[in-house]
C-alpha positions as CSV (number, residue, x, y, z in Angstrom):
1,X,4.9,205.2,44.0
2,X,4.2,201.9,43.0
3,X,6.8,198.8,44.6
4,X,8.6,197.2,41.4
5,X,10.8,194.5,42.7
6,X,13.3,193.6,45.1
7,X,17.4,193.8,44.4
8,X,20.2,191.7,45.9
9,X,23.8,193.1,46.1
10,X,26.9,191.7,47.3
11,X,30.3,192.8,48.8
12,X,33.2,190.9,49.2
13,X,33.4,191.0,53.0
14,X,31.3,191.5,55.6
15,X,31.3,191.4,59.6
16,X,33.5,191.1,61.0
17,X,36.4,192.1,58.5
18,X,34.8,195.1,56.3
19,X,31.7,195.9,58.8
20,X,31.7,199.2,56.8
21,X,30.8,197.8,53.0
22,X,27.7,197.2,53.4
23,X,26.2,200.0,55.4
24,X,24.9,202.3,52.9
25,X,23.4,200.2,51.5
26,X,21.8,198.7,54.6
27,X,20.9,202.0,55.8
28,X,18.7,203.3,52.8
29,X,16.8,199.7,53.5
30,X,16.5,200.1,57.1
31,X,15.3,203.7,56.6
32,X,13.0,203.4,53.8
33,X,15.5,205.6,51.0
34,X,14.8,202.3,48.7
35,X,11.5,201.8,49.0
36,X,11.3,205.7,48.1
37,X,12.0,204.6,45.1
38,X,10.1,201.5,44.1
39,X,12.7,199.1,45.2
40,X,10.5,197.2,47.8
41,X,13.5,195.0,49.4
42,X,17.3,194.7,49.3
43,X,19.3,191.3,50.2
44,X,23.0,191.4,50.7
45,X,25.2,188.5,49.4
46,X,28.6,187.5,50.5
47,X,31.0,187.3,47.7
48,X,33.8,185.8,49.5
49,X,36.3,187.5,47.2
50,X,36.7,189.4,44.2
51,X,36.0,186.7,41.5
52,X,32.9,185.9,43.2
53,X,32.1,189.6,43.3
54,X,32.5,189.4,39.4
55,X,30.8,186.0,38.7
56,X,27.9,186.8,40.7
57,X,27.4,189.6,38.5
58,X,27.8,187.7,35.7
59,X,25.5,184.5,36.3
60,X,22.7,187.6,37.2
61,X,22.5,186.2,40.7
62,X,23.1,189.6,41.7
63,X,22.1,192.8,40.7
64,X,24.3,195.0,42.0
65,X,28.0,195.5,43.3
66,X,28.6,197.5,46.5
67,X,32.3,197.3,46.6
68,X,34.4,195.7,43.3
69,X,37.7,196.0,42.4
70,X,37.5,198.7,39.4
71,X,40.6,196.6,38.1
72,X,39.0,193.5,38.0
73,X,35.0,195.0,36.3
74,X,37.7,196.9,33.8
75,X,39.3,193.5,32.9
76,X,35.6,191.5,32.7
77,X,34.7,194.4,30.3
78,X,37.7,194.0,28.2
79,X,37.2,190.2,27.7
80,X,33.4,191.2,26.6
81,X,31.6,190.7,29.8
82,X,28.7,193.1,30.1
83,X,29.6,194.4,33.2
84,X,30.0,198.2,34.6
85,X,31.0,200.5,36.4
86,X,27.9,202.9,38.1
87,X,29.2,204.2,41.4
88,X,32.4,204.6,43.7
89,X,32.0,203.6,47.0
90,X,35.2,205.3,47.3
91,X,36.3,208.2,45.2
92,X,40.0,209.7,46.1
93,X,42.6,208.2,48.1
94,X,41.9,209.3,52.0
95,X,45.0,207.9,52.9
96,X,48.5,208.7,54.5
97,X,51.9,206.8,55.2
98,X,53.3,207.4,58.3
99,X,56.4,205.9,60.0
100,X,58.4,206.7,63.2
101,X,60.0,210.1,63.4
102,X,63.7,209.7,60.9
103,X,63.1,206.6,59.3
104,X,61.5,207.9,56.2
105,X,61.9,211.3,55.4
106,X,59.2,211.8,52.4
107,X,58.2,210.0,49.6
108,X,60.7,209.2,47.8
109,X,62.4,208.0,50.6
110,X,60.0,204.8,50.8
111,X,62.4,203.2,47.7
112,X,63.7,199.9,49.6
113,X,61.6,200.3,52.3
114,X,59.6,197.7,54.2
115,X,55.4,198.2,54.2
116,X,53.9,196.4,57.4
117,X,50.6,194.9,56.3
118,X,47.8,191.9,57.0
119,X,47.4,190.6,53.6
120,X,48.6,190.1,50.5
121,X,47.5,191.9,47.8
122,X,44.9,193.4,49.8
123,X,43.9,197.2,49.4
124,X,46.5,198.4,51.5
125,X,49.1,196.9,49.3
126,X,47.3,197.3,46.0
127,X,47.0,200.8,46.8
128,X,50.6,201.1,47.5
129,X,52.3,199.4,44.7
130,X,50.3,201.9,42.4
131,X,51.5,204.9,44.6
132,X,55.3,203.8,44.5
133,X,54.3,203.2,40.3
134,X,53.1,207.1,40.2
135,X,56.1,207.8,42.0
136,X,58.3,206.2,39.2
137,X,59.2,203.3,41.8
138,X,59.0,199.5,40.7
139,X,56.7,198.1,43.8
140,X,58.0,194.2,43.2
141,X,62.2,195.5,43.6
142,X,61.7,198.5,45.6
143,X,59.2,197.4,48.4
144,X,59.2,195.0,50.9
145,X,56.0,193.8,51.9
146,X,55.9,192.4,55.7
147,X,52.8,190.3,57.0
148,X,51.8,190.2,60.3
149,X,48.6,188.3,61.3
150,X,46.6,190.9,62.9
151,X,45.2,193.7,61.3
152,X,44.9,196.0,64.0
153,X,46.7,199.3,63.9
154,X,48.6,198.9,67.2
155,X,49.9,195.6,66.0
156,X,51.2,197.3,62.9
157,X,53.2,200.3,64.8
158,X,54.3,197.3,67.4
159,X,55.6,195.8,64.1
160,X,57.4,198.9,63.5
161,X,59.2,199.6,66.7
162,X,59.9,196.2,66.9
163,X,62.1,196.8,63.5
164,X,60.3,194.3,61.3
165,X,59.0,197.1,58.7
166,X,59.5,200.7,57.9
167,X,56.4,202.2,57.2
168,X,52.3,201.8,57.5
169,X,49.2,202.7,55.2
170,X,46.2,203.8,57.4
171,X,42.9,205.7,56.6
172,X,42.6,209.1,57.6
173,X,39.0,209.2,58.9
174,X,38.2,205.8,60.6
175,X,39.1,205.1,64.0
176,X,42.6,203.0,62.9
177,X,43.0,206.7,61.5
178,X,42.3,208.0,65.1
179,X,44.5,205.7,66.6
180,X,47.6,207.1,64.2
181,X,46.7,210.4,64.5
182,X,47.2,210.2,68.5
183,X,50.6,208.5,68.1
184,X,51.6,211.3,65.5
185,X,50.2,213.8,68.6
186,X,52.5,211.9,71.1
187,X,55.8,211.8,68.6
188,X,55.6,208.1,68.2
189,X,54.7,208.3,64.4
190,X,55.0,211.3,61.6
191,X,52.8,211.7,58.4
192,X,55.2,211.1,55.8
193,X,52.8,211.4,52.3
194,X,49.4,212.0,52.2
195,X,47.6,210.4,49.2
196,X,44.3,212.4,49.3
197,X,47.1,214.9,47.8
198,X,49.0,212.5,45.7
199,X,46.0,211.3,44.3
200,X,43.2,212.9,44.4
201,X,40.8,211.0,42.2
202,X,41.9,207.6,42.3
203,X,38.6,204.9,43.1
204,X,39.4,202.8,45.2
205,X,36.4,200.6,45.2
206,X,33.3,200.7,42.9
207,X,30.1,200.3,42.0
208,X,29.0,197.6,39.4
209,X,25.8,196.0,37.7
210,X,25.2,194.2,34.6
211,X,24.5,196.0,31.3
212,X,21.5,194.3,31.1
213,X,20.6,195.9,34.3
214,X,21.5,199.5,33.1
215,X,19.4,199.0,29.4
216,X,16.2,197.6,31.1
217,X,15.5,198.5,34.4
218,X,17.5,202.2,34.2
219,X,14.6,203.3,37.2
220,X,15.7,200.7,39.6
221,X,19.6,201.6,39.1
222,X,19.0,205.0,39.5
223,X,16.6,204.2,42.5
224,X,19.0,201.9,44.0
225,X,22.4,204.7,43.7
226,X,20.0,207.6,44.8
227,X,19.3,205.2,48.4
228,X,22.9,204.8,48.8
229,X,23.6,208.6,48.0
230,X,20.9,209.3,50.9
231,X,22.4,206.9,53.3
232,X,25.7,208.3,52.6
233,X,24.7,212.0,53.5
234,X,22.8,210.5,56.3
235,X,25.6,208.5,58.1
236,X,28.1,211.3,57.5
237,X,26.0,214.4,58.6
238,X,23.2,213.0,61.2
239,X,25.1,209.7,62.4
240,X,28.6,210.6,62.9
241,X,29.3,208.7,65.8
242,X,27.4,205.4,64.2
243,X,24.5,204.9,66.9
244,X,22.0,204.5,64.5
245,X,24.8,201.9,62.2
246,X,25.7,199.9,64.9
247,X,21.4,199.3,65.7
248,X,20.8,198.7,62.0
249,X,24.1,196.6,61.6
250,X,22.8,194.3,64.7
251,X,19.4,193.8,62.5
252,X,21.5,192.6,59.5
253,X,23.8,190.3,61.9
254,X,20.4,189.3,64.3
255,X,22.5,189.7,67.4
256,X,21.8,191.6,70.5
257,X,25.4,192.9,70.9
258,X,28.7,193.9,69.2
259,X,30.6,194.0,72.7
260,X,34.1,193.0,72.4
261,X,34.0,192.9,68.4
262,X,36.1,196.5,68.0
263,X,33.1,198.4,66.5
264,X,30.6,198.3,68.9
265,X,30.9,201.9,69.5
266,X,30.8,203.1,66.2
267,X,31.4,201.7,62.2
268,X,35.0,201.6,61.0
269,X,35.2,201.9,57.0
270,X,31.8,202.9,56.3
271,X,33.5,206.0,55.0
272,X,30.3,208.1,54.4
273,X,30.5,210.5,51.6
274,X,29.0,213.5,50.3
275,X,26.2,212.3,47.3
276,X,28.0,213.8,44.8
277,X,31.1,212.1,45.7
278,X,29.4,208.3,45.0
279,X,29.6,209.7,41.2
280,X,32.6,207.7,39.6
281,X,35.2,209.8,38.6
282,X,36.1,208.8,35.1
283,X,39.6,210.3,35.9
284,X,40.2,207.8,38.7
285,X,39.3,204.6,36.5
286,X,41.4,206.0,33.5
287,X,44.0,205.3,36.1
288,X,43.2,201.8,36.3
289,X,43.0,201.4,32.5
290,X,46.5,202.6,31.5
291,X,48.0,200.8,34.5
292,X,46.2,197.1,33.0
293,X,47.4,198.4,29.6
294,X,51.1,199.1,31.2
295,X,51.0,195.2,32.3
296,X,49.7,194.2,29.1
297,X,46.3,192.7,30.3
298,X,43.9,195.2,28.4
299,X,44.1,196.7,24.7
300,X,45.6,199.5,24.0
301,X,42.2,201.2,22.9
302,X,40.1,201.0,25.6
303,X,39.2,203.6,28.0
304,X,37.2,204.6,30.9
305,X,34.1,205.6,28.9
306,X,34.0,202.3,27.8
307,X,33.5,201.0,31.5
308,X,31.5,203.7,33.0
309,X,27.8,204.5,33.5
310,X,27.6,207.6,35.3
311,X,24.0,208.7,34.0
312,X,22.1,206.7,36.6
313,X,24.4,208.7,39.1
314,X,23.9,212.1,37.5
315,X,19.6,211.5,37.4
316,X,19.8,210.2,41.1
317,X,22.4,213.5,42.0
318,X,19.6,215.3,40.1
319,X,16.7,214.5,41.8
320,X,18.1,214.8,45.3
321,X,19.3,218.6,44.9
322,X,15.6,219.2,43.4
């Protein structure tokens, strides 16, 4: 097959804070899944934050999105910006709130509780202000957010027992997930809701490109979503333990080591996926919409279809089960 051109994509973080963002789409460069299909070279941008995630988009420095705020592509699209959706990086919420055994009892218990976090307005707290909305709460009277500087897990739960906050967010499969789930074995901590339950569609983070992008060059999208669907399957079923991440990772860094940075033996939030699962669920960005349209910052008519391109997904999905 013939080479076509080469893509650039960005996330909004990389090493060392979200080391995981990236890595698909490293890993179908390092292994060849792009070049399979006539996308001859990637280059990864650092957005730096969300707006740049969206402007970069917008001024066509980049062509693709690994990891933006469905929120924020929903509002672009709404204010006529030919942006869209074309991927989840994360479909569902694989998440759980836990707490020291009797301080919350389920989940409607968190009302008036305090939520020990490392940033403001960052996914943990984004995430939870729309779980305490589904659970008919109002997130701005009836929960306290707490910052503490680090982000690590321990320093959370020393938060905790220290009686500065009530309750954590953590991720059920990456190694902060670990770490919780051997304080839960030793009695220290207690699962209180899990969201994969409460919310079983919700996207977290997506996938994005221009329109333009989707109308001319409707190949090299579905190329670029079928590498990242390989990758996926590869890091979740033949590299669970990251070897082969934290080699390709040290290539995109050009260092010799990862000693002492916390993921030298193995990738937190890569979050590998099944392929079918990098498919946006329409259901989960609906949820999105009517929460902009609750706060006023979207008209009332728009929708998820109006946001979405899946077909690139399906015809990449398609070719990899033939």
């Amino acid at each position: 097959m013939a080479m076509q051109r080469e893509v650039t994509y960005s996330v909004e973080h990389f090493y060392p804070k979200h080391p995981g963002h990236p890595m698909a789409a490293l890993t179908a460069q390092a292994r060849g899944y792009f070049r399979d299909d006539s996308i001859q070279n990637s280059h990864l941008v650092i957005a730096g934050d969300n707006e740049g995630t969206i402007e970069l988009l917008v001024q066509g420095k980049t062509e693709f999105s690994m990891d933006a705020h469905p929120a924020m592509l929903i509002e672009a699209n709404a204010r006529g910006k030919d942006l869209y959706i074309i991927g989840s990086y994360r479909n569902g919420l694989p998440f759980s709130v836990a707490a020291p055994p009797g301080t919350v009892k389920d989940a409607a218990d968190l009302k008036g509780r305090r939520f020990v976090t490392n940033r403001r307005m960052g996914a943990g707290e984004r995430t939870m202000r729309f779980i305490f909305e589904k659970l008919g709460m109002d997130p701005d009277r009836d929960m306290e957010v707490v910052l503490i500087d680090n982000e690590g897990m321990r320093e959370k739960v020393a938060a905790i027992k220290e009686g500065r906050g009530d309750f954590l967010f953590y991720h059920q499969g990456g190694p902060q997930g670990r770490i919780v789930k051997e304080l839960i074995r030793q009695g220290e901590l207690v699962e209180v809701v899990d969201l994969s339950k409460l919310v079983p569609e919700y996207v977290v983070r997506s996938m994005a490109a221009s329109g333009r992008m989707v109308r001319e060059h409707p190949e090299i999208v579905k190329g670029f979503i079928k590498g990242v669907m390989r990758a996926h399957r590869f890091i979740k079923h033949e590299d669970p333990m990251g070897a082969d991440c934290i080699e390709i990772l040290k290539q995109a860094l050009n260092v010799d080591t990862l000693e002492g940075s916390g993921v030298e033996n193995g990738i937190p939030k890569s979050w590998p996926v099944e392929p079918r699962e990098v498919i946006a669920s329409v259901a989960g960005v609906q949820v999105h919409v009517d929460e902009l349209k609750a706060k006023g910052k979207i008209g009332p008519k728009f929708s998820a279809a109006d946001v979405v391109r899946n077909e690139p997904a399906y015809r990449a999905l398609e070719e990899l089960r033939s």
